[in-house]
TORKOL-4160 file (C-alpha; in steps of 0.2 Angstrom, whole numbers, padded with zeros to 4 digits, m for minus):
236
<pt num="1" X="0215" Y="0132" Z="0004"/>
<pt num="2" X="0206" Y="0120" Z="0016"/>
<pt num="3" X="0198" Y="0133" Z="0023"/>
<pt num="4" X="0191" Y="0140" Z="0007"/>
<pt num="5" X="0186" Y="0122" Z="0002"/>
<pt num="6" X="0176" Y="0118" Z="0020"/>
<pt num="7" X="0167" Y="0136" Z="0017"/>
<pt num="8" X="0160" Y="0132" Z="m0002"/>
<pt num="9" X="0154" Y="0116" Z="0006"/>
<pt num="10" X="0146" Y="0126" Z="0019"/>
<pt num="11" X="0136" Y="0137" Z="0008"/>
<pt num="12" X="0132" Y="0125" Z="m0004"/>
<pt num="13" X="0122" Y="0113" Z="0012"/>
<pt num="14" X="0115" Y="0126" Z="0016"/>
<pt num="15" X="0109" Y="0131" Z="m0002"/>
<pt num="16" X="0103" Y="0113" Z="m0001"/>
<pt num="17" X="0095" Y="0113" Z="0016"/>
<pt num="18" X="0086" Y="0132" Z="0010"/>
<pt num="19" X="0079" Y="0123" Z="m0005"/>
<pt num="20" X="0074" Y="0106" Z="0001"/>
<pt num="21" X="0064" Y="0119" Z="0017"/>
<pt num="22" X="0054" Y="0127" Z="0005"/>
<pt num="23" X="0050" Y="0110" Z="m0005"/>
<pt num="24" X="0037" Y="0101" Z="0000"/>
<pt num="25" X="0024" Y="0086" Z="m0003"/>
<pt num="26" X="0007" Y="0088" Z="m0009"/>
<pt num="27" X="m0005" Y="0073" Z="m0009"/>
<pt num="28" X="m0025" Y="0069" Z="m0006"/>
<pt num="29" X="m0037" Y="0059" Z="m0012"/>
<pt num="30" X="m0049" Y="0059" Z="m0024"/>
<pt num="31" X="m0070" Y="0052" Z="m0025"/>
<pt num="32" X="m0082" Y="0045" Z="m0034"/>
<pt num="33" X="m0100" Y="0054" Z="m0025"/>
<pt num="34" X="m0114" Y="0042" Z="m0034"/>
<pt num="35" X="m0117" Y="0023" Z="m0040"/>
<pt num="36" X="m0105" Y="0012" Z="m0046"/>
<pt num="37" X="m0112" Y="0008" Z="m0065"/>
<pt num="38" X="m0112" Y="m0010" Z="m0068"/>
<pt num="39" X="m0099" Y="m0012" Z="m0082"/>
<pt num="40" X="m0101" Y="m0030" Z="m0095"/>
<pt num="41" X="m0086" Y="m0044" Z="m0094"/>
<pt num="42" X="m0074" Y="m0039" Z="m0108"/>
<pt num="43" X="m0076" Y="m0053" Z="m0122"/>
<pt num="44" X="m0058" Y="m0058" Z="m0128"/>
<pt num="45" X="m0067" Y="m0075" Z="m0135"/>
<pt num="46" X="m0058" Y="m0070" Z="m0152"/>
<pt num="47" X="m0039" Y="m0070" Z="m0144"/>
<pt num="48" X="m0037" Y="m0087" Z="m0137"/>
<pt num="49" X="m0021" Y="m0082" Z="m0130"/>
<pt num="50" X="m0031" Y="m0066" Z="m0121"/>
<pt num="51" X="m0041" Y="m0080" Z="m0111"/>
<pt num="52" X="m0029" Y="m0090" Z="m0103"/>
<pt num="53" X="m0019" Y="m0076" Z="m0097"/>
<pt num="54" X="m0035" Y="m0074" Z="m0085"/>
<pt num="55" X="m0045" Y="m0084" Z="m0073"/>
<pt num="56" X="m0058" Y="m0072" Z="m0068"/>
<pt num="57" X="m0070" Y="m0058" Z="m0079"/>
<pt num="58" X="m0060" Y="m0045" Z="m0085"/>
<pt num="59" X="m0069" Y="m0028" Z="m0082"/>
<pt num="60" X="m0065" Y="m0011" Z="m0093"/>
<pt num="61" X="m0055" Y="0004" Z="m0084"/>
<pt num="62" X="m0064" Y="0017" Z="m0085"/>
<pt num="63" X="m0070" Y="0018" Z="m0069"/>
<pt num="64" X="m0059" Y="0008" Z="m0056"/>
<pt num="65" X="m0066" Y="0011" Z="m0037"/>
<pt num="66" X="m0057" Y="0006" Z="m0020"/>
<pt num="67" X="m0066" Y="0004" Z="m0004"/>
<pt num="68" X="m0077" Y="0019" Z="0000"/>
<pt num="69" X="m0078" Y="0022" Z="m0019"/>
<pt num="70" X="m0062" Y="0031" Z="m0019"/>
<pt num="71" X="m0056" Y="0032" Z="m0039"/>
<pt num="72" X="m0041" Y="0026" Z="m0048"/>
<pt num="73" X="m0033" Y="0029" Z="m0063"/>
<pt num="74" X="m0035" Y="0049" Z="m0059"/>
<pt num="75" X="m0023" Y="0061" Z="m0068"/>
<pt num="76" X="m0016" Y="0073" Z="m0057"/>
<pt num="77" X="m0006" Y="0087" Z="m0064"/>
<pt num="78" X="0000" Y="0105" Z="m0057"/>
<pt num="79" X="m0005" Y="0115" Z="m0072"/>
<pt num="80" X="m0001" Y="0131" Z="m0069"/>
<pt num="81" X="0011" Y="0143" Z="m0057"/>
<pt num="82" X="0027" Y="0134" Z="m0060"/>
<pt num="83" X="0041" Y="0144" Z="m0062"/>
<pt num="84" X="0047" Y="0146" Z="m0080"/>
<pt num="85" X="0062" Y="0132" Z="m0080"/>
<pt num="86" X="0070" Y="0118" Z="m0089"/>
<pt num="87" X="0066" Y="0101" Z="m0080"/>
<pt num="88" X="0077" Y="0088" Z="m0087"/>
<pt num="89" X="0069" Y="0072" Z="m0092"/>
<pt num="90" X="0071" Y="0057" Z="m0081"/>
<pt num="91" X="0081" Y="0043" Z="m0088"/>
<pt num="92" X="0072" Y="0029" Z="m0081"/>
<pt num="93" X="0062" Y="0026" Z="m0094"/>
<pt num="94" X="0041" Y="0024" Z="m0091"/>
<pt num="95" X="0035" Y="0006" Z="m0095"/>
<pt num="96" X="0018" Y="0004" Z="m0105"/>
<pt num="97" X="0014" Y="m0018" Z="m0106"/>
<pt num="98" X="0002" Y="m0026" Z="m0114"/>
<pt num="99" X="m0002" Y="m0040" Z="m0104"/>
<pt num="100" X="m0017" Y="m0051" Z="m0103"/>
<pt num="101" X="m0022" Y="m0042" Z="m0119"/>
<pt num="102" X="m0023" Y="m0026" Z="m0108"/>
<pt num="103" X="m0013" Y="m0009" Z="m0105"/>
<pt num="104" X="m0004" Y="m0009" Z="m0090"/>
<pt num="105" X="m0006" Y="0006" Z="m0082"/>
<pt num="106" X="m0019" Y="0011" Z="m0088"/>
<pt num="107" X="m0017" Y="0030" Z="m0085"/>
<pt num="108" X="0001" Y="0036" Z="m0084"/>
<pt num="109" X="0011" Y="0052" Z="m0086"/>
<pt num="110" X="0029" Y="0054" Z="m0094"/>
<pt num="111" X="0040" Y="0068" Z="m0096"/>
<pt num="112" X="0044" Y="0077" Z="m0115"/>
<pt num="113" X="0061" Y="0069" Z="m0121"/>
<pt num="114" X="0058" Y="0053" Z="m0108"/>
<pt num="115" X="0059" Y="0036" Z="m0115"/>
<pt num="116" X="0043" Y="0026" Z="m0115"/>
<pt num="117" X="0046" Y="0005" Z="m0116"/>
<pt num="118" X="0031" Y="m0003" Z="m0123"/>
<pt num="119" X="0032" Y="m0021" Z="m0121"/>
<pt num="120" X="0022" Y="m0036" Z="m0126"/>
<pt num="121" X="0022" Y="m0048" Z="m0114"/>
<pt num="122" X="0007" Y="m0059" Z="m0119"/>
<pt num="123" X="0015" Y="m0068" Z="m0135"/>
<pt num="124" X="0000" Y="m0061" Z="m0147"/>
<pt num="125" X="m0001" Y="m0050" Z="m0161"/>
<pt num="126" X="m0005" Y="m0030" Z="m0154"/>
<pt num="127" X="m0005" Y="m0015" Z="m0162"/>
<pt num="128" X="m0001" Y="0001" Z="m0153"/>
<pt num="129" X="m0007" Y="0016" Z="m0160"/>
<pt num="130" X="m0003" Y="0031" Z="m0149"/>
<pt num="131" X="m0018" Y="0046" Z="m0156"/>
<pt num="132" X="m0007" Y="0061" Z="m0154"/>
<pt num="133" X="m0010" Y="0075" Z="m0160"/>
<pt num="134" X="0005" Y="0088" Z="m0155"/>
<pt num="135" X="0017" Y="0073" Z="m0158"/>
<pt num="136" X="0018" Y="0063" Z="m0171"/>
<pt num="137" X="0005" Y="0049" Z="m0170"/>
<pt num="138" X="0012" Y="0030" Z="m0175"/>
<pt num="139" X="0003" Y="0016" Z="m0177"/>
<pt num="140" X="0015" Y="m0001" Z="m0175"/>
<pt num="141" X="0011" Y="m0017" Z="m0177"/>
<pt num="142" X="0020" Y="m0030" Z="m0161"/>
<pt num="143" X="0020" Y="m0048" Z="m0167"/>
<pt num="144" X="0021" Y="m0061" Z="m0152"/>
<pt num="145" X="0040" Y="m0061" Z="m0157"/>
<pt num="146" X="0043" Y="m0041" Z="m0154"/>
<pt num="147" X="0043" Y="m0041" Z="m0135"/>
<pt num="148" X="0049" Y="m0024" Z="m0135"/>
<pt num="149" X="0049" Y="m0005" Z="m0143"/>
<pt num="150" X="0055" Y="0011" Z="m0138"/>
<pt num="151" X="0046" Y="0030" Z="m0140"/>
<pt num="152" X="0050" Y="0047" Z="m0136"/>
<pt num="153" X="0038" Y="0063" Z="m0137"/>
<pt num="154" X="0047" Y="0077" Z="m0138"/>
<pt num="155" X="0035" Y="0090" Z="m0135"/>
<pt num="156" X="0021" Y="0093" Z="m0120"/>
<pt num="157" X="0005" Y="0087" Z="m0126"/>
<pt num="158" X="m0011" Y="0084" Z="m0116"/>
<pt num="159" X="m0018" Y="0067" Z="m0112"/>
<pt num="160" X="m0022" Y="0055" Z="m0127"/>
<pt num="161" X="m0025" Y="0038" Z="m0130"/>
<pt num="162" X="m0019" Y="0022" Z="m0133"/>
<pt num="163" X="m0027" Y="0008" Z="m0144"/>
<pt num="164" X="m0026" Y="m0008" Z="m0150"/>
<pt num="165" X="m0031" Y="m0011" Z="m0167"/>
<pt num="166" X="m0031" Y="m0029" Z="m0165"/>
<pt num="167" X="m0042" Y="m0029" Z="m0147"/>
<pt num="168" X="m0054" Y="m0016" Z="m0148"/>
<pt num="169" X="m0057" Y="m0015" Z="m0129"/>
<pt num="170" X="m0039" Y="m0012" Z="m0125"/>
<pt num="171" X="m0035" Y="0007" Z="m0119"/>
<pt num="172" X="m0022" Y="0017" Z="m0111"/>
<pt num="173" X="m0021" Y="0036" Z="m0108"/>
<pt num="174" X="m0003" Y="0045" Z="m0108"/>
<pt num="175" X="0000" Y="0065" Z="m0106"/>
<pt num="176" X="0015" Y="0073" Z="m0110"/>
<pt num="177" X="0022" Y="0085" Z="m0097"/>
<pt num="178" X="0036" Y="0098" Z="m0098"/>
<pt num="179" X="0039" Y="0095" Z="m0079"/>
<pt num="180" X="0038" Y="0081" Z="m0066"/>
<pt num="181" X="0024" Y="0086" Z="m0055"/>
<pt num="182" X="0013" Y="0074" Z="m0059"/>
<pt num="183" X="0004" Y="0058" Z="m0051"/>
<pt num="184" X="m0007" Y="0045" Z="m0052"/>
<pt num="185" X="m0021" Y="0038" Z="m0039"/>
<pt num="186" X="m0022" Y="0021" Z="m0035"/>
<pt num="187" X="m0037" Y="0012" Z="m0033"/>
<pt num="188" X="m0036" Y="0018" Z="m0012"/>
<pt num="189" X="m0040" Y="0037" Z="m0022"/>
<pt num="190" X="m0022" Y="0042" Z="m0016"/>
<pt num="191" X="m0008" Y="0052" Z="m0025"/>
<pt num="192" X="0010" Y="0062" Z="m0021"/>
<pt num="193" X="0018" Y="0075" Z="m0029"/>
<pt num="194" X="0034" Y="0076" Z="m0020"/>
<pt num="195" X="0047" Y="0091" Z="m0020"/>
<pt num="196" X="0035" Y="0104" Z="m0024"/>
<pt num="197" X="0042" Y="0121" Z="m0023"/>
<pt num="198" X="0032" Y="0133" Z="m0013"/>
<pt num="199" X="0021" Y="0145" Z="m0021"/>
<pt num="200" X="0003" Y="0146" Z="m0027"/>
<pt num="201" X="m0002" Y="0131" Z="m0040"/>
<pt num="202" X="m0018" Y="0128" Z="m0050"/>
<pt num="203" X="m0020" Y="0107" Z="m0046"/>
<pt num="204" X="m0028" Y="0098" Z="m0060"/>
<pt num="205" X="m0037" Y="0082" Z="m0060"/>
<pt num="206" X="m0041" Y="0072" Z="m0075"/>
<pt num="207" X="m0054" Y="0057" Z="m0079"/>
<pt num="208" X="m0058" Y="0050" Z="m0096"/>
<pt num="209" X="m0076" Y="0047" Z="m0091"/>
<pt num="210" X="m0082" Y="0064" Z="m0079"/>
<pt num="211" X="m0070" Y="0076" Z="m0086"/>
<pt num="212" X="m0056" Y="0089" Z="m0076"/>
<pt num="213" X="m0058" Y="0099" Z="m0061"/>
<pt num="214" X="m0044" Y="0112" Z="m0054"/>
<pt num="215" X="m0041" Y="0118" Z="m0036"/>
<pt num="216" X="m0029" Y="0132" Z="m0030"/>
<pt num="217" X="m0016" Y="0126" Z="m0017"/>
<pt num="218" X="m0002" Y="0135" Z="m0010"/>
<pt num="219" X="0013" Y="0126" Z="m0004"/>
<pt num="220" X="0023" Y="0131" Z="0008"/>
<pt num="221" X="0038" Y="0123" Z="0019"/>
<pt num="222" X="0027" Y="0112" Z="0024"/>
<pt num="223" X="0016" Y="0097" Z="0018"/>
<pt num="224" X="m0001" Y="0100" Z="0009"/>
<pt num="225" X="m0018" Y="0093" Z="0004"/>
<pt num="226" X="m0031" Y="0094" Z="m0008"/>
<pt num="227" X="m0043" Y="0083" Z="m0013"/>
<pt num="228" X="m0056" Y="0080" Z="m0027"/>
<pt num="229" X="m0073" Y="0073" Z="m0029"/>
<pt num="230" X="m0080" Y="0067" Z="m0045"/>
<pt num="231" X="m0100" Y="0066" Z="m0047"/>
<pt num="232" X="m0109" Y="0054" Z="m0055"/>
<pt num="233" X="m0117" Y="0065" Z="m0071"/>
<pt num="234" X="m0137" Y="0065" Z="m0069"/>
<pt num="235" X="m0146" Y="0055" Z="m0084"/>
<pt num="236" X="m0154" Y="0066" Z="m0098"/>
């Protein structure tokens, strides 16, 4: 029986060492090619509680830039050439503050069936309202007393907005995935998408302000790259 035992372990590390071989990382970076546009200071003069929570101008999102105008808040996606599966939803759920009087992150990603904590941490009235369109859209209002709320989409649903009735500049941006492949760049451009299978993927990259482009990769055993670069739209 031992012997039986120690053999099932056997294959089944190796079924894990096979699989975690033909898994793989893909990351890159993404770029803004033109000039930085000079955005207004935010004006949160009519929430007094919005301007203590900073001590410096508070600039919009929508087009964050790192040293060598590398871009943040990208939405990167594999959007086609998964295999046909069930991925199960994390249940860590993803966190969506409202802090400063702003959305916190700003872009973000969570999976169909995953729980999504919104919180208010300023101690003000906000209003979320999620604009959905596959799943139900809700509009809630979060007195200074209601710290906390939970929310699940339970289907896919490409990226949509966040907004705050009662402070008209604040924004976020959430898609709904059916599988965790997914990311994020920072403000350095970066992003990873970890334990990719190999095979052939279209890569998507999203920005609220300059639109999607798509690249194919193919993954192998070993780690991959591919990057992206956004250009400034020429006046009319």
């Amino acid at each position: 029986m031992r012997a039986v035992t120690s053999t099932i372990v056997a294959v089944s590390m190796f079924a894990l060492s096979v699989a975690s071989a033909q898994a793989a990382t893909l990351s890159g970076t993404v770029t803004f090619n033109g000039s930085a546009p000079s955005f207004k200071a935010i004006k949160m003069d009519a929430d007094p509680i919005c301007l203590t929570k900073h001590t410096e101008p508070v600039y919009p999102e929508s087009l964050v830039l790192g040293d060598g105008n590398t871009m943040g808040n990208v939405f990167i996606q594999i959007k086609s050439g998964l295999a046909k599966q069930a991925y199960p939803a994390p249940a860590e759920p993803v966190i969506l503050d409202q802090n400063g009087c702003q959305y916190t992150p700003h872009v973000a990603g969570i999976m169909a069936g995953q729980t999504l904590k919104i919180l208010n941490s300023d101690g003000t009235l906000h209003n979320v309202h999620a604009l959905s369109k596959v799943n139900p859209e809700f509009n809630l209002a979060m007195p200074k007393f209601r710290t906390e709320t939970t929310k699940v989409f339970d289907k896919s649903e490409p990226m949509f907005a966040f907004k705050c009735d009662v402070h008209p500049w604040m924004t976020a941006w959430v898609a709904v995935l059916d599988h965790p492949f997914f990311a994020v760049t920072g403000k350095d451009g970066k992003f990873s998408i970890a334990n990719l299978p190999a095979g052939t993927y279209e890569v998507e990259a999203w920005h609220e302000k300059l639109g999607t482009q798509t690249q194919a990769v193919t993954v192998g055993d070993a780690d991959a790259q591919v990057s992206f670069t956004f250009v400034q739209p020429e006046k009319k």
